[in-house]
N, C-alpha and C positions, 0 to 999 in steps of 0.2 A: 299480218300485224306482227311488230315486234315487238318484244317485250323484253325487261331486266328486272330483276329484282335481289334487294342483299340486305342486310341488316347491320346496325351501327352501333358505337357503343359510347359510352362515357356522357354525361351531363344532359340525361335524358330529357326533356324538354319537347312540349306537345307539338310544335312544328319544326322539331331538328329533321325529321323524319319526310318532311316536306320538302324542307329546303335542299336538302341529300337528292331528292329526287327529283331536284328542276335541275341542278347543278349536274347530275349524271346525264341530265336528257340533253340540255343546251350544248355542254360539250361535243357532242356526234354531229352537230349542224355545220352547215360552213357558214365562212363570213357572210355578212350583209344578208341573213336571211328574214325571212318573219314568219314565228313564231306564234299558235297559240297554244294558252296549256289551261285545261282545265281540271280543275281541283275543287272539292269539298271544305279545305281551311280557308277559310273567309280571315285570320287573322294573318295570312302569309301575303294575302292579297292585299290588307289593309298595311301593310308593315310596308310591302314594296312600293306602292303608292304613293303612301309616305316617305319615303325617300326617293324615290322620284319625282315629286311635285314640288318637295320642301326640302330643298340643299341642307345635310345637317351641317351644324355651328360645328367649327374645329374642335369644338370643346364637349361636344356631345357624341362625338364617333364613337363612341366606345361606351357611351349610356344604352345599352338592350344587349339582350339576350342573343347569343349566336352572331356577335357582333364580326369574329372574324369569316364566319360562313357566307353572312349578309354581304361583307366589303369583296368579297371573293366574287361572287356571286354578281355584283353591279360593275365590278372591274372587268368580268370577263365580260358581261354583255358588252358594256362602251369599248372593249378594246375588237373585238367581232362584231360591233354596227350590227347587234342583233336587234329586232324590232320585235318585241313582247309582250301577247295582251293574255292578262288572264280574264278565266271565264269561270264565275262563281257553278258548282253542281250544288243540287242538292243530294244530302247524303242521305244512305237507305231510301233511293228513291226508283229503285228497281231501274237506274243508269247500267247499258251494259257496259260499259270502260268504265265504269267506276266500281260496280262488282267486280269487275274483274284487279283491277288494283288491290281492292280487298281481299281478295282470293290469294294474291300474291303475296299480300303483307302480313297474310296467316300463315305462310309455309319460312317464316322465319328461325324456327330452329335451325332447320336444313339449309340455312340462306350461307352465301358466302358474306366474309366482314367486306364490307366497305372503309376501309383508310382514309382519314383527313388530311394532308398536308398543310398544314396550318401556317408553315413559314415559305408558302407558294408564291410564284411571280407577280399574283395577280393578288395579295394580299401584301404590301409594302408596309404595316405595320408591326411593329414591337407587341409582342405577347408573354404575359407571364407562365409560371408554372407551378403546380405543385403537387408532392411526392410525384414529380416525373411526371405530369402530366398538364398538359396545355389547359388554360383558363379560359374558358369562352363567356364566363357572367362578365358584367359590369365589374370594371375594378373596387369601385369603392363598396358597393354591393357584397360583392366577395369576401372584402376583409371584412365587414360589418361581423359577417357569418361567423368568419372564423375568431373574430372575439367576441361574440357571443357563445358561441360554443366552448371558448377556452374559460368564458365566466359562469355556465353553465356545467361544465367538468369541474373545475374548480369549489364550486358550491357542490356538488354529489358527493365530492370524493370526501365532505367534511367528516368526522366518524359523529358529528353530531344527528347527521341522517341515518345513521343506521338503524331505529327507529320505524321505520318505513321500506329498507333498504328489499326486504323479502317481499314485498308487494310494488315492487318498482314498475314490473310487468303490468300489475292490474291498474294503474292508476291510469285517466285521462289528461294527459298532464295538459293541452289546448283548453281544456274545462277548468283547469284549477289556475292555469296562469290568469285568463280571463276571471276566474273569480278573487285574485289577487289582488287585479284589477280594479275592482269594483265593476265588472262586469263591460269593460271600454278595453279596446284596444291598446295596443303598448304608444302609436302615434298617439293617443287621444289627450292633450293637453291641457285639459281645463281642470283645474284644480279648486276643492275648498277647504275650511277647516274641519268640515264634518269629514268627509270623504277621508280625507290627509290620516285623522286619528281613528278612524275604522281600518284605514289600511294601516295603518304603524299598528292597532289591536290586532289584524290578524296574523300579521308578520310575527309578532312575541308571542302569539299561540303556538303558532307552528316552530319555534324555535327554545319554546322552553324558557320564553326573558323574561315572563308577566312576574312583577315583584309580587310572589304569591309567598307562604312561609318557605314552604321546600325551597325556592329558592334562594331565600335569604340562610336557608339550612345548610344549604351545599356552599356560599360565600361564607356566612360567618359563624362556623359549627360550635365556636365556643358561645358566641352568646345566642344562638336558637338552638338548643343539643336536642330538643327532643323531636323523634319521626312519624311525634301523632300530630292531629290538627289541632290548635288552638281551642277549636271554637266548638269540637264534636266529639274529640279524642280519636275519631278515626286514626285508621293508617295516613298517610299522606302520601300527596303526587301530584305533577305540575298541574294536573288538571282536578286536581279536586276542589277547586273553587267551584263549578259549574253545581257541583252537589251536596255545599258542605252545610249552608242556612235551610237551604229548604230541597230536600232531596227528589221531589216530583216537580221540582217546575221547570226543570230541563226535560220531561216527559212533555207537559203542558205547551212549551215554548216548541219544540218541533211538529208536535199534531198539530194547533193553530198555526203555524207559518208553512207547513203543508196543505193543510186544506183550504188556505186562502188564497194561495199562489194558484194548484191546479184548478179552484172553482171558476179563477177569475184572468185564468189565459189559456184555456182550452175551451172554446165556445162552439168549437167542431164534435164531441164527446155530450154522451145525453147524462142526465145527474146519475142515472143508476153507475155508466161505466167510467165519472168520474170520482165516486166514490169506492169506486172497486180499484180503482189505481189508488188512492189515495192509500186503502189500507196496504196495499203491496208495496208502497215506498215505507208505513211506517211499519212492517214485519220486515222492511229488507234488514239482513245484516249488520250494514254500512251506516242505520240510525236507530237502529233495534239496540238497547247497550244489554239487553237480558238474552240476544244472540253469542255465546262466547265459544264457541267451537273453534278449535286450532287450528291454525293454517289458515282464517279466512279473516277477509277486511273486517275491521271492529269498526264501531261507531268513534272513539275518539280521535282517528286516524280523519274520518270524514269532518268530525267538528274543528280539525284543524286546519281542514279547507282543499285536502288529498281526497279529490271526485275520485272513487271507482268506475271503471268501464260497466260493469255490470249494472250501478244504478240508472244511468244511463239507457241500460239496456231492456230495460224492467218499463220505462215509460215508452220505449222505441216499440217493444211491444205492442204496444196498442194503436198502431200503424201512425206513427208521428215522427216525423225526420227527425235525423241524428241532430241537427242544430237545433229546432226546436225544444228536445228532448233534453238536448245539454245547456239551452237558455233556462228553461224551469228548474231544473237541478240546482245551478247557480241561483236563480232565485232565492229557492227554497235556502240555501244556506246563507245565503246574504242576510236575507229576512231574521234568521237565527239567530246569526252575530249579533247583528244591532241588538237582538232583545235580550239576548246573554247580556251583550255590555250593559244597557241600563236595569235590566231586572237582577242580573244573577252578579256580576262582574262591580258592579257602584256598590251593591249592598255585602258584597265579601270586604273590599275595601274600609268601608266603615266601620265595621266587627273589627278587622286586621290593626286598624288605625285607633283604635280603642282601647285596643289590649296592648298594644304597644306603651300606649303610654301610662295605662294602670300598670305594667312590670319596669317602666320604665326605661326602655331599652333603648340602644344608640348605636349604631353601626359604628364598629372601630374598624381598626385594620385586617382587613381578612387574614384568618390562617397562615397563606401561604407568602405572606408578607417579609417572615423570616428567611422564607427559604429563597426570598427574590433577593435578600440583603445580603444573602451569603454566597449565591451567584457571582456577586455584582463582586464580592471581595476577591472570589477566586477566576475570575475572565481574565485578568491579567497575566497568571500564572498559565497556563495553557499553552500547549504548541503544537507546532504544526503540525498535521499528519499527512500521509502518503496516501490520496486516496486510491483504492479501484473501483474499475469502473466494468462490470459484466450485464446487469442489468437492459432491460430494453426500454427503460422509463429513461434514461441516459443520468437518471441521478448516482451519486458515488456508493458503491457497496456499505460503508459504514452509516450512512445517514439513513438505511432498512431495518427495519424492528428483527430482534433474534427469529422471529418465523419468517423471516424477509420477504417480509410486505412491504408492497413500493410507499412512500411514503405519501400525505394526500396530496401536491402536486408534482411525485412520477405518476400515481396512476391519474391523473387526469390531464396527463401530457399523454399517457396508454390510450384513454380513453379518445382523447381526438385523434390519435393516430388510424384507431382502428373504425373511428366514425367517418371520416374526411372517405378514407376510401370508398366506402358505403355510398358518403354523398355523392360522391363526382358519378359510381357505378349505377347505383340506382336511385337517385334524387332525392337519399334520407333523409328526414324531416331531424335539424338539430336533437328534436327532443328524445330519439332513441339513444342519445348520451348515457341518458339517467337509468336505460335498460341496461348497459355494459357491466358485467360482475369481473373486478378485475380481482 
């Protein structure tokens, strides 16, 4: 029996590693042979089939994955009149050629690289590139990626995220984007007006917009000057509405939306051990606000709608898959929102709207109105400058703050730089953008 084995690299993919290995095998045959191969990926089998049975549209040659491996691959058979049936294994089925395949595909540290020739005789297609390296996704696909990730850089690098910036690590960001969501995929199109304005509420939580005083304090400091509350005298801060009428019923509003969510979607858990979960989610850290130890997630970060990995991990505990574990989560904060908004968030606004017009206040022109007026006098006055250019952000040395920091779109041109590679190497998921500390 003879045997090869070598290992491959770039845009890793669960049947690159298949297709690698018909494509090594077929080559050794001579013309007009026939060929059987059998294999454990039933999606390599389904894929070849599929184009074998159903001629693609000119226009689809290059819709999937490994497209120019795939064109390689049915160019070499038809031009070698190879005849090739595959034959489904089952895997870990105590097959000896198919352990043994595995046995081989384990000694890949030690393996030799296998090289793609991508711009091969038997490949007559045009192929893109990038940083130096051949594109084997779907074109449009691809760029989808790549601005997404340039709108996803873009948004981290704001310094208005800094914030959050020291727990970028702990956060589940597939948990928080889905609870962005309203708990639906980014395809998911059905829209209403409730939905629309719970998503625009969580958006302005998490970004500090909710017309609450503070922020009317930071736009118009002459006429709101003072940095207590209106309505308690507290200190004030973007999120002190949640506590400023009634200080426990942001207590109240997460134990009832906790213990309604897990009593009434975990039907596999007996009452005692879902009530022993319930108090672990309401001691965690992450919605404990009387938790305040340095260094670790705080609950306001959570009510902003930033899932920790660890709360997450506190329900996985108690033997329940990470999806399941990260649908109740979302839940659980979904449920909150809504009740924030109509309990806590209607009734700060009517206090707010009250006092307004007992002092009788009126938004004029912000502060920094003068300082836009007198911009605008001296733009014309200005000239040209010589930039340089040393940086790896490719932005001009002068447009770097005196500690020269890239500015937020050099680092989040940094940021895709050092992600993309990552991707193409080991199939980084965009969202490790948000981990990059540049």
């Amino acid at each position: 029996m003879n045997f090869f084995f070598a290992k491959i690299q770039f845009w890793l993919l669960s049947y690159k590693a298949e297709l690698f290995s018909i494509i090594a095998a077929i080559s050794t045959a001579p013309r007009n042979s026939v060929i059987n191969i059998f294999t454990d990926s039933q999606s390599v089998i389904s894929k070849f089939n599929n184009l074998q049975l159903n001629p693609t549209h000119p226009n689809k040659l290059f819709k999937f994955n490994s497209w120019p491996i795939w064109h390689t691959l049915l160019n070499i058979i038809k031009s070698y009149k190879l005849q090739i049936t595959f034959h489904k294994v089952q895997a870990h089925s105590d097959n000896y050629l198919n352990e043994q395949a595995d046995s081989l595909a384990k000694q890949h540290p030690s393996s030799p690289l296998l090289s793609f020739n991508y711009t091969n005789l038997y490949n007559p297609y045009h192929i893109i590139q990038w940083e130096q390296h051949y594109v084997e996704l779907p074109t449009r696909h691809f760029i989808k990626q790549i601005c997404k990730a340039h709108i996803l850089a873009m948004w981290a690098s704001q310094k208005r995220n800094s914030e959050w910036s020291y727990f970028n690590q702990d956060i589940d960001w597939r948990s928080t984007w889905l609870y962005f969501n309203h708990n639906q995929k980014p395809s998911y199109n059905i829209t209403n007006f409730r939905l629309n304005q719970l998503k625009s509420f969580k958006t302005k939580i998490l970004l500090n917009e909710l017309p609450t005083y503070s922020l009317y304090h930071t736009i118009y400091p002459n006429q709101y000057p003072d940095t207590t509350c209106f309505h308690c005298n507290l200190s004030n801060s973007p999120s002190h509405w949640r506590t400023c009428v009634n200080p426990s019923l942001l207590n109240q509003i997460i134990q009832t939306s906790t213990t309604q969510i897990i009593l009434n979607n975990l039907p596999d858990l007996d009452t005692y051990q879902k009530h022993n979960l319930i108090n672990k989610i309401l001691q965690h850290p992450a919605l404990n606000s009387l938790y305040t130890l340095p260094n670790t997630f705080y609950s306001n970060l959570t009510l902003k709608g930033l899932i920790p990995k660890s709360l997450i991990s506190t329900i996985q505990n108690s033997d329940i898959p990470y999806k399941t574990a990260s649908q109740i989560i979302i839940d659980i904060l979904l449920n909150i929102n809504e009740q924030s908004y109509e309990q806590l968030w209607k009734t700060y606004c009517i206090h707010f709207s009250n006092w307004k017009k007992q002092q009788n206040r009126s938004q004029s022109q912000p502060i920094n109105q003068s300082l836009r007026s007198s911009n605008l006098i001296t733009k014309h006055t200005r000239f040209r400058r010589d930039y340089t250019y040393s940086c790896l952000c490719g932005l001009p040395d002068q447009l770097h703050s005196r500690t020269n920091t890239c500015p937020p779109i050099g680092q989040a041109i940094r940021k895709i730089n050092i992600w993309s590679i990552l991707w193409i190497k080991y199939n980084m998921s965009s969202n490790y953008i948000l981990n990059i500390q540049i």
